[in-house]
Backbone as CSV, one residue per row, in Angstrom:
resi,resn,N_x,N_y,N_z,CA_x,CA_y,CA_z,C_x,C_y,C_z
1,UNK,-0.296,-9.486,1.728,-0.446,-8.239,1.033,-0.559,-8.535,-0.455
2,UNK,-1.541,-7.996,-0.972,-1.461,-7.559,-2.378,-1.476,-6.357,-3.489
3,UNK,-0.800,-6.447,-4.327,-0.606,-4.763,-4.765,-0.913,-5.240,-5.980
4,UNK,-0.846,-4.247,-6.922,-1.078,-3.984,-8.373,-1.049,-2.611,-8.529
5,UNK,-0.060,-1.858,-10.023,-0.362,-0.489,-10.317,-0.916,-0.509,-11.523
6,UNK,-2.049,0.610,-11.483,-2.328,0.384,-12.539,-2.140,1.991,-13.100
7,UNK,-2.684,2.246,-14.578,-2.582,3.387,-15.124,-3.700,4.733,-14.904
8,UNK,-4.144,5.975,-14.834,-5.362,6.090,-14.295,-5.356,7.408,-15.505
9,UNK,-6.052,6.906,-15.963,-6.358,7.844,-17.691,-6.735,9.282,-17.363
10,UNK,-7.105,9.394,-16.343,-7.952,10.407,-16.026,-7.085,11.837,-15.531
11,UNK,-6.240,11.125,-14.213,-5.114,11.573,-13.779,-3.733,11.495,-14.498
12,UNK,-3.274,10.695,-15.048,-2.686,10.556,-16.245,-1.192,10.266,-15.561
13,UNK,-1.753,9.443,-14.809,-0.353,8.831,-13.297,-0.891,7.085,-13.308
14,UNK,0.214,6.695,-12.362,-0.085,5.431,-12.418,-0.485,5.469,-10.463
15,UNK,-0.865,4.479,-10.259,-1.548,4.376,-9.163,-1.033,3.307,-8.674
16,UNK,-0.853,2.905,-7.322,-0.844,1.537,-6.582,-1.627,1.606,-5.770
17,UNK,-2.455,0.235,-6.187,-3.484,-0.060,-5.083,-2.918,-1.042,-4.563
18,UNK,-2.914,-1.177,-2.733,-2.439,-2.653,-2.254,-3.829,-2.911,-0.982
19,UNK,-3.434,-4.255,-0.691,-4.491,-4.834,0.003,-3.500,-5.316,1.224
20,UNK,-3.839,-4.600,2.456,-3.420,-5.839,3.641,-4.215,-6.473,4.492
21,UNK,-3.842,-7.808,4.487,-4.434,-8.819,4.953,-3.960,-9.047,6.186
22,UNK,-4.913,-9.350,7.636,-4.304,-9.170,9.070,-4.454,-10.738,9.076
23,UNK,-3.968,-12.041,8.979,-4.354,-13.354,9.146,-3.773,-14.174,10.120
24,UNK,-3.353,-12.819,11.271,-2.494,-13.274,12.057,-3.330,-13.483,13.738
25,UNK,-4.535,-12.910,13.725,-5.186,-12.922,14.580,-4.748,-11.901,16.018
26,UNK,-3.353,-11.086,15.716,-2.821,-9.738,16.669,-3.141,-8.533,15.663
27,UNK,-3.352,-7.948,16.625,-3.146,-6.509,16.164,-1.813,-6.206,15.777
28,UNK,-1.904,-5.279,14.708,-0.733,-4.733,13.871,-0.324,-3.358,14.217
29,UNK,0.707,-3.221,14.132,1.286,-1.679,14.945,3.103,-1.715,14.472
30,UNK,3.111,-0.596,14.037,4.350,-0.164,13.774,4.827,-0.735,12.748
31,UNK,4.276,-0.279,11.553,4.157,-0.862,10.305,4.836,0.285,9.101
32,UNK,5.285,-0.240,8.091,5.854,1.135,7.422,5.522,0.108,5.762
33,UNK,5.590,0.786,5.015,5.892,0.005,3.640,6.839,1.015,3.157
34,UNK,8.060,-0.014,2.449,9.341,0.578,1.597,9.046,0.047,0.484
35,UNK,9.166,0.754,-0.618,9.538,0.705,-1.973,10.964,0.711,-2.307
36,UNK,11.493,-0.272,-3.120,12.659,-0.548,-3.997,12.984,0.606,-5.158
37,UNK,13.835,0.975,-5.007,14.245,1.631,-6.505,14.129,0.361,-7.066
38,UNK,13.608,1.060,-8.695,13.373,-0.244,-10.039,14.033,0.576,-11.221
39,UNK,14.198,-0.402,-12.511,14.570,0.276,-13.272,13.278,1.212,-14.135
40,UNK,12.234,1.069,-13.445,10.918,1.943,-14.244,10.828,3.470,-13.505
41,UNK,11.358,3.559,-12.275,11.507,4.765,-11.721,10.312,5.382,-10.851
42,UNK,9.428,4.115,-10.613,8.157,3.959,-10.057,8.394,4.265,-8.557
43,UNK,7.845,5.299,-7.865,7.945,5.397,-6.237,7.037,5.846,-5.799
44,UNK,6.746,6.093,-4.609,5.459,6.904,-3.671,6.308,8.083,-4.126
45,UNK,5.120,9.218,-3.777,5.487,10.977,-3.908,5.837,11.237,-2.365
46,UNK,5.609,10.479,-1.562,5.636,11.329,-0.389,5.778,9.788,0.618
47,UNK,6.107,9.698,2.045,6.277,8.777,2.827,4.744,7.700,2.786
48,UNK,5.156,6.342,2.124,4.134,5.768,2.215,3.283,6.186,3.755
49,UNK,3.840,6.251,4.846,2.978,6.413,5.843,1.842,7.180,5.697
50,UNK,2.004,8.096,4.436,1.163,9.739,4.427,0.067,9.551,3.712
51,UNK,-0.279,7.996,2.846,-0.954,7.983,2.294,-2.247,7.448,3.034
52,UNK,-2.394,7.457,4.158,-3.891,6.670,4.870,-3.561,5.497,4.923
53,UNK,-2.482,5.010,5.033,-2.365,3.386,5.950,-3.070,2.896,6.929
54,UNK,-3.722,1.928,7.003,-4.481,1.957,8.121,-3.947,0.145,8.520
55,UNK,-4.167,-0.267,9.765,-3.963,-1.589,10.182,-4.928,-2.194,10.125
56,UNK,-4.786,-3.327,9.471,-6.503,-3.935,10.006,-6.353,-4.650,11.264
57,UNK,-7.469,-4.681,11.354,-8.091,-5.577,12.828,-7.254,-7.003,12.449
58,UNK,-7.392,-7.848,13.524,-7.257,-9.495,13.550,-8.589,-9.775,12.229
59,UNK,-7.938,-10.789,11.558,-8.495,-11.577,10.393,-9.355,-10.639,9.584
60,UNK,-9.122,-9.121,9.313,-9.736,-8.372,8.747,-8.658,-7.818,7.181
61,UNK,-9.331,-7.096,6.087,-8.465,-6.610,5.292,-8.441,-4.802,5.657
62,UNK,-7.694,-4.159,4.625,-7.413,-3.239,4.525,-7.242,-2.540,3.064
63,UNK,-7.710,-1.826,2.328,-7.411,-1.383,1.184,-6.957,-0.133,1.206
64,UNK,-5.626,0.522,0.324,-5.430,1.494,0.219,-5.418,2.081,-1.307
């Protein structure tokens, strides 16, 4: 997996984009992503699940 947030001038929010990578050659199922409280106060608005998670295939990516 890879993430990065960035700032979005437009919306005037910060954004996380992440990437998952399937390099496991199974299908993926029953997957969740948790966020840490930080001291920046940075979180999802709503259950990461809600945002269009999707699994990728065997040796495929995924962008959200």
């Amino acid at each position: 997996m890879n993430s990065a947030i960035n700032f979005n001038p437009q919306s005037n929010q910060l954004e996380m984009e992440i990437e998952f990578i399937n390099s496991s050659g199974e299908i993926i199922n029953d997957f969740d992503l948790m966020i840490k409280q930080n001291s920046f106060g940075i979180g999802p608005d709503v259950p990461c699940s809600k945002h269009g998670i999707t699994y990728p295939a065997p040796f495929e990516t995924s962008k959200v």
